[in-house]
N, C-alpha and C positions, 0 to 999 in steps of 0.2 A: 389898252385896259379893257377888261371884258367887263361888259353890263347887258348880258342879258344871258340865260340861258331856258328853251324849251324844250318839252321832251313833244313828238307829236304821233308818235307812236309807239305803243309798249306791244308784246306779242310773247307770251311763255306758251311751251306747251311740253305736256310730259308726254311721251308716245307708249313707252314701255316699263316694266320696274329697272331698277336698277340692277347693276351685276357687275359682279367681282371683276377688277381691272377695264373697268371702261376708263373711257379719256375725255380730260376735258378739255378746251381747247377756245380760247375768244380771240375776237379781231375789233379793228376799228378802222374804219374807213372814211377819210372827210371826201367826201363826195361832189360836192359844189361847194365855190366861191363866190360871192354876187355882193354888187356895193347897192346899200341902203340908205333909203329917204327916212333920217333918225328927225326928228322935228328940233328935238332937245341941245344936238348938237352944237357947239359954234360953226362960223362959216368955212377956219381954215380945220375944220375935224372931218374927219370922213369915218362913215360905219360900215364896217365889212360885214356878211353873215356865211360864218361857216356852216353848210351842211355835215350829218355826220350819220353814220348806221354804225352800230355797237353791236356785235354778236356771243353769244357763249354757246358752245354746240354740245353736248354730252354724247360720243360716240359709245359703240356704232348705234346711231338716230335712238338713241334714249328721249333727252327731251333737249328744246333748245330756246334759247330766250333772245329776239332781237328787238332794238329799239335806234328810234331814227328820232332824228332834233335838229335843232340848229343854237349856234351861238352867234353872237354880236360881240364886234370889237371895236372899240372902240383907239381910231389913230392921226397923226395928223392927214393931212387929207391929199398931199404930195407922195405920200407915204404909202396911204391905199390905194391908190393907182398903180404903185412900185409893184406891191403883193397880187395885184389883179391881175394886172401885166403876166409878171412871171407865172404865177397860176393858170393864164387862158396859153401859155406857150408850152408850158413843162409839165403842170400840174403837180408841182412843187411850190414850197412857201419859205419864206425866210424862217431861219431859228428862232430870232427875236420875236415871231411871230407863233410858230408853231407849237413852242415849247411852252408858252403858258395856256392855250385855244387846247391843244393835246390833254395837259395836265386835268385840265377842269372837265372837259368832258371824261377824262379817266375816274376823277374823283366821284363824281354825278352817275356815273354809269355806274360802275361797280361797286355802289351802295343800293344803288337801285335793283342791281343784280340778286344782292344778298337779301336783300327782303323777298324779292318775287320767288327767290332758292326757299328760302323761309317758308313762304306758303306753300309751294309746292313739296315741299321733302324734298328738295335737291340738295346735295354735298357744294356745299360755296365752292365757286371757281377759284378762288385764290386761298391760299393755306391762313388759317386763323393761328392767332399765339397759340400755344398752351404748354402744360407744366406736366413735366416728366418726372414719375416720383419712384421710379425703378431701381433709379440708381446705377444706372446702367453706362450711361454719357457724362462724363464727368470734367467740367471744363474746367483751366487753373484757377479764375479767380472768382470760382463756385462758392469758397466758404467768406468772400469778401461781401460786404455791403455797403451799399452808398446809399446816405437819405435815412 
């Protein structure tokens, strides 16, 4: 279970205007593993702290936004030994583990992305909804409505 998440450093910067067909491009790297003295815990709980670095790059070096954190997970403590293990050997983590430490720092970063895009006039990294009134794309059950 995650209970914790920090950002500990934020970093935008625009180099250049923008221009027709640049690329954009982000990563996410968890970086360290390390088991934490959580007070709150119980005894058989153990705290894992994932580090993490978040990038979005706007090529060729437009602007780019990095930011570094960590999260807390909380497991049983037989458990976090297991994912330490494998982590100080492979530098791989279990699914059970990955997939929700992944997900959060995804959600957290690229919210955070979009506002910092926001301030700066940058085109958000990831494609937003929107409504095509062209008429152009016409999907089959376009004239149906649900709700």
């Amino acid at each position: 279970m995650i209970i914790g998440f920090n950002f500990k450093k934020l970093n935008i910067e625009r180099k250049k205007p923008l221009i027709k067909g640049m690329k954009v491009a982000y990563n996410l790297d968890i970086s360290n593993v390390q088991d934490e003295v959580f007070p709150l815990a119980d005894k058989g709980q153990g705290v894992l702290t994932f580090d993490f670095d978040y990038s979005v790059v706007y090529n060729p070096d437009i602007a780019e936004i990095k930011m570094h954190g960590s999260i807390n997970y909380l497991l049983p403590k037989d458990e976090a030994k297991k994912v330490l293990t494998l982590w100080s050997k492979t530098k791989k983590l279990p699914k059970n583990v990955s997939i929700p430490v992944i997900n959060r720092i995804l959600d957290k970063c690229n919210i955070k992305a979009m506002e910092l895009e926001q301030d700066l006039s940058l085109p958000t990294h990831l494609p937003m909804p929107s409504v095509d009134v062209s008429g152009t794309k016409k999907d089959k059950d376009s004239d149906k409505h649900v709700g």
